[in-house]
C-alpha positions as CSV (number, residue, x, y, z in Angstrom):
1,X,-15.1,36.2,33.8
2,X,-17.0,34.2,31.6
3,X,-15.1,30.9,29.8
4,X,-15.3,30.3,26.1
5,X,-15.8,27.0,25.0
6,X,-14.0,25.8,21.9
7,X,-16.7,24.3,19.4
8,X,-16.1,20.4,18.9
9,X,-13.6,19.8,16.0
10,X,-15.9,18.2,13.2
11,X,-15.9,14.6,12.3
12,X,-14.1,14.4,8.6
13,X,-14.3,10.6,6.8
14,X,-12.0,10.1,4.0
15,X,-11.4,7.9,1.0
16,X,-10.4,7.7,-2.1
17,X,-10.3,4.5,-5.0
18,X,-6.7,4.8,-5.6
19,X,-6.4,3.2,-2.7
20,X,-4.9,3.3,0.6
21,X,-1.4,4.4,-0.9
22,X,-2.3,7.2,-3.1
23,X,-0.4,10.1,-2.7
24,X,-3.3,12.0,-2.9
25,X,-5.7,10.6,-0.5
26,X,-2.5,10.7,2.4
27,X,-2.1,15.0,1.2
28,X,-6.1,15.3,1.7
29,X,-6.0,13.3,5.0
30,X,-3.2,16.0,6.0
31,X,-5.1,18.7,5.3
32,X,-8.2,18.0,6.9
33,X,-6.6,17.4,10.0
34,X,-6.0,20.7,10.6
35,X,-9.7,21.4,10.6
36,X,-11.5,18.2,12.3
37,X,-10.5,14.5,13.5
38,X,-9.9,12.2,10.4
39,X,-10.8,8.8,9.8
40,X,-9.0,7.5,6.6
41,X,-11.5,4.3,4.8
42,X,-9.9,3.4,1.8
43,X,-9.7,0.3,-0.9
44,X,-6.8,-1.6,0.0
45,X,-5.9,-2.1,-3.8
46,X,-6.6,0.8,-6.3
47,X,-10.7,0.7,-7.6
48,X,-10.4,3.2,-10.5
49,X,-13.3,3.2,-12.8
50,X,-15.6,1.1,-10.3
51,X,-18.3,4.0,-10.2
52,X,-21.0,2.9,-8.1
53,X,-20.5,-0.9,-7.9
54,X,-20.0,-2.4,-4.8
55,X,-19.5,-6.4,-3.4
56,X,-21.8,-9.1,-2.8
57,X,-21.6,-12.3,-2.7
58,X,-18.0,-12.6,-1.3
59,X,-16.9,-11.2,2.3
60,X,-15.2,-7.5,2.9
61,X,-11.8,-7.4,5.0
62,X,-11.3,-4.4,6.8
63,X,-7.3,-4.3,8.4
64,X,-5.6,-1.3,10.2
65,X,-3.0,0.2,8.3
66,X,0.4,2.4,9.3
67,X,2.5,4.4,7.5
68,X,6.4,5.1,9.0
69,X,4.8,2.6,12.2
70,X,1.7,5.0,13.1
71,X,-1.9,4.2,12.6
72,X,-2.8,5.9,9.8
73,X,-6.4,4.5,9.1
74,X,-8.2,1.5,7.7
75,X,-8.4,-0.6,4.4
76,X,-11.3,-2.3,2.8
77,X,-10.9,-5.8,0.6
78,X,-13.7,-3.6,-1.7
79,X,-14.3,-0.5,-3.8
80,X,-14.9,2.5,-2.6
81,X,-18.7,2.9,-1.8
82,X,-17.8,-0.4,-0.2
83,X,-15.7,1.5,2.2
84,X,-18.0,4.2,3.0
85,X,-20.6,1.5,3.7
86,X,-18.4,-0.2,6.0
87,X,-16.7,3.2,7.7
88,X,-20.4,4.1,8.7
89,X,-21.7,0.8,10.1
90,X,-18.6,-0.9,11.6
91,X,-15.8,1.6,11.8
92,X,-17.3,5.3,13.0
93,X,-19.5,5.5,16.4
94,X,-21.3,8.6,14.7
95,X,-22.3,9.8,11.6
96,X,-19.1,12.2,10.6
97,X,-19.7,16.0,9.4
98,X,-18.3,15.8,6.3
99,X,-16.9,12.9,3.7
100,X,-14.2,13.8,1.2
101,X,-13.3,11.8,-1.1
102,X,-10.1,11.8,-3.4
103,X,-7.6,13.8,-4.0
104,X,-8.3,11.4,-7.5
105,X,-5.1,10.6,-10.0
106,X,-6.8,12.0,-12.9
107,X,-9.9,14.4,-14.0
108,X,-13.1,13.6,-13.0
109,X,-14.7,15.9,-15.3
110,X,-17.6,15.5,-18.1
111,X,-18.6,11.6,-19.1
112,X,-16.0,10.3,-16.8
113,X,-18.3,11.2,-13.7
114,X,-20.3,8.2,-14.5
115,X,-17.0,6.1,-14.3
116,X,-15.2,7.6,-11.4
117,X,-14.9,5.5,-8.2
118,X,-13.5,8.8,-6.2
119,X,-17.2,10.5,-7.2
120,X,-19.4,7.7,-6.2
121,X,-17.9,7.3,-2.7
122,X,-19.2,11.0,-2.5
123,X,-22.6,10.1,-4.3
124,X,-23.2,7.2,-1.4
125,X,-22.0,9.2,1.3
126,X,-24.9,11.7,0.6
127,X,-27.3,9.4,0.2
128,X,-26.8,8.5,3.9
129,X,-27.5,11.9,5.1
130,X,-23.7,13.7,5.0
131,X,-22.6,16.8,3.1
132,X,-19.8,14.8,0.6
133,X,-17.4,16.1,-1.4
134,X,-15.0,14.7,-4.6
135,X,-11.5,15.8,-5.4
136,X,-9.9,15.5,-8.6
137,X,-6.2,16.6,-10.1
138,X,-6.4,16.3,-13.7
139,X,-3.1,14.6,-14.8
140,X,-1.5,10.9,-14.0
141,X,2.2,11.9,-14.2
142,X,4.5,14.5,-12.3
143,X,1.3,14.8,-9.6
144,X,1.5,17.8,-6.8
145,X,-1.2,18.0,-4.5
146,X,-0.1,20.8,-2.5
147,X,-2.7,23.1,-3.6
148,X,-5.2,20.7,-4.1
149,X,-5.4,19.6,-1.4
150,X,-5.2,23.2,0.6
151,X,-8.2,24.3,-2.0
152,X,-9.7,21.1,-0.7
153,X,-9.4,22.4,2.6
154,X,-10.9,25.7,1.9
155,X,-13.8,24.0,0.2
156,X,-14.9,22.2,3.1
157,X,-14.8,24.7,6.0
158,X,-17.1,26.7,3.4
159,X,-19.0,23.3,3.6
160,X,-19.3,22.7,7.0
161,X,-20.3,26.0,7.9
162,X,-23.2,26.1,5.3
163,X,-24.1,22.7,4.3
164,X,-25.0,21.4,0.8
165,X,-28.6,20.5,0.0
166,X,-30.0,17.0,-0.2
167,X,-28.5,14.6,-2.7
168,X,-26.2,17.0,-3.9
169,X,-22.2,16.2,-3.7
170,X,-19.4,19.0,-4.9
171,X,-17.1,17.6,-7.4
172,X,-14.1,19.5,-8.0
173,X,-11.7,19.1,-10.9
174,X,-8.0,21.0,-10.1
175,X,-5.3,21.8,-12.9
176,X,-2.4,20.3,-12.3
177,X,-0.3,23.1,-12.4
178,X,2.1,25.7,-10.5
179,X,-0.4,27.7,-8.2
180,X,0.4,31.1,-9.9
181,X,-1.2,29.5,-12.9
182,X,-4.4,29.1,-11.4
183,X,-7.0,31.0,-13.4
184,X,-9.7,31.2,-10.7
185,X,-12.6,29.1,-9.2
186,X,-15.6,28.5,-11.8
187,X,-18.9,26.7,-10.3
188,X,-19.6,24.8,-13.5
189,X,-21.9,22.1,-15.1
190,X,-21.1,18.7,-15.8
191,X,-20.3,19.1,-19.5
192,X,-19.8,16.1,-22.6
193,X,-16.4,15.7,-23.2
194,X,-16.4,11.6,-23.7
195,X,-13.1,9.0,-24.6
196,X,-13.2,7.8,-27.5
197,X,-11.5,4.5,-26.8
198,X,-10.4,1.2,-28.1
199,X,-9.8,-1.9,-27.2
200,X,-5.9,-3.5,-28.1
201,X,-5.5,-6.8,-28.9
202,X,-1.9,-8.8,-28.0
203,X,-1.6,-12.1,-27.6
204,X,0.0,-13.6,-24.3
205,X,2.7,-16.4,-24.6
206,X,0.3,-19.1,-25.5
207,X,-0.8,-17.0,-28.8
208,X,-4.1,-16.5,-26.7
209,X,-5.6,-12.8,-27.3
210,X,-6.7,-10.4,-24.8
211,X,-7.0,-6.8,-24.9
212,X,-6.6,-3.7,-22.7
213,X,-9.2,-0.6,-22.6
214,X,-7.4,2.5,-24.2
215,X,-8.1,6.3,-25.7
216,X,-8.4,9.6,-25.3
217,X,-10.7,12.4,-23.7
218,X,-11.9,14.7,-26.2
219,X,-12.8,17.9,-25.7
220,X,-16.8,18.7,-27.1
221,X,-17.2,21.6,-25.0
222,X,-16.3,25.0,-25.1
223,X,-18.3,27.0,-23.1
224,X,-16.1,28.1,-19.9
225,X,-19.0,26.9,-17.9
226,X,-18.2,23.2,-18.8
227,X,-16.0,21.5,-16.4
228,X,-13.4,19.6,-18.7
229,X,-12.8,22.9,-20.5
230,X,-12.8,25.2,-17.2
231,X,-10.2,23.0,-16.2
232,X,-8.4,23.1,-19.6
233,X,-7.9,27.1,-19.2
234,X,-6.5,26.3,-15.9
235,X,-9.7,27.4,-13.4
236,X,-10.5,24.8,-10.6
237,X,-14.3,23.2,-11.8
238,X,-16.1,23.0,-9.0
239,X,-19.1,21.3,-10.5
240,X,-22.5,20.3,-7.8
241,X,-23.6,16.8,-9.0
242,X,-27.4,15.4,-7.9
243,X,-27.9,11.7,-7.4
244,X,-31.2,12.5,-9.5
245,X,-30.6,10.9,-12.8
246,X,-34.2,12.2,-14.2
247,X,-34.5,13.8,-17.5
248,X,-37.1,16.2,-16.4
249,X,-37.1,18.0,-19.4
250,X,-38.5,15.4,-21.2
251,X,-40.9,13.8,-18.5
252,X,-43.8,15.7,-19.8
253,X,-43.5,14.9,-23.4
254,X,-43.1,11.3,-22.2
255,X,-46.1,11.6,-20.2
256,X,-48.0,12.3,-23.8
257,X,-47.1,9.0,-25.1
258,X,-50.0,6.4,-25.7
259,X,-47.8,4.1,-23.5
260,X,-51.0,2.4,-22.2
261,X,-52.2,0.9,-25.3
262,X,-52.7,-2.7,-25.4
């Protein structure tokens, strides 16, 4: 009688920027346990908005951390592609199968990808080599993350059995609503909703002024191939991002300027 060997369980790295006590990145970790052995990286203080950025010039802590008295994972004193970073040189023996990063407080749709913390942890975990993907729920208030973070699940056994290609990440954007209300999945483009924001002044006790960062998304797409307004009509977005930033389209009119002229 011949023995069947189980395959290994796949390595699974998470994070987040929220930070090591977002609700959402302890429901992700919980789901991807059931299909590989999780390491949990993540900020010890929420990074939101932090993008790409990551420290120099000043030294990165990393502490264990436990949640009800069990290990639970590790935090970083830095934002979240510091903790990737730091997960794959100090913290993992191996490269892990697959990153995912999130489940994100908050749409990551449209402009706000260039802003988003939770989709540049993804971005720098595929530029080292590893299939990465970034989880979004598009609301701050009354957050469930049951379904996202079972879609999340789903997403990344697709993943691991057929890999992404190079320098591409899978951002995905989830409605915040009951699961009978889920639409569908759409594979859309990143489309260009943008804030339009404002800056508040008040004054502190001394009558000094300071100001806090304020708006509101609006909506400049309406194709249901856009990701802010797939998730608008209630479809998961599940929108493939390059770290390319070239405008090819208009490299070869470029290439016609007289741009050696002296």
């Amino acid at each position: 009688m011949t023995s069947r060997c189980k395959p290994p369980r796949p390595n699974i790295l998470v994070c987040n920027d929220d930070g090591i006590e977002g609700p959402g990145l302890h429901a992700l970790a919980a789901s991807m346990k059931k299909i590989g052995t999780v390491t949990v990286v993540a900020p010890a203080e929420p990074h939101s908005g932090m993008s790409h950025a990551m420290t120099l010039g000043e030294p990165l802590r990393i502490r264990e951390y436990s949640k009800n008295n069990r290990f639970f994972g590790y935090t970083v004193s830095g934002t979240p592609v510091d903790c990737v970073k730091v997960a794959l040189s100090h913290v993992l023996d191996t490269k892990p199968d697959l990153i995912v990063s999130g489940i994100n407080y908050g749409s990551n749709t449209a402009m706000n990808t260039l802003y988003s913390g939770t989709v540049a942890a993804a971005m720098e975990g595929v530029l080292q080599g590893i299939p990465s993907l970034a989880f979004s729920l598009t609301t701050y208030v009354n957050a469930d993350f049951t379904y996202a973070a079972r879609f999340a699940r789903t997403l990344s056994r697709e993943v691991l059995k057929r890999g992404l290609p190079p320098d591409t990440i899978l951002s995905v954007n989830i409605p915040n609503v009951p699961e009978a209300e889920i639409r569908g999945v759409l594979v859309t483009s990143q489309g260009r909703s943008r804030w339009e924001e404002a800056a508040i002044e008040r004054n502190d006790m001394y009558g000094n002024p300071y100001y806090w960062l304020s708006g509101t998304l609006q909506l400049h797409d309406h194709d249901p191939g856009c990701d802010e307004f797939a998730v608008r009509q209630n479809y998961v977005a599940v929108t493939p991002l390059s770290c390319d930033f070239t405008a090819h389209g208009f490299r070869s009119e470029l290439m016609t300027w007289d741009l050696n002229r002296k």
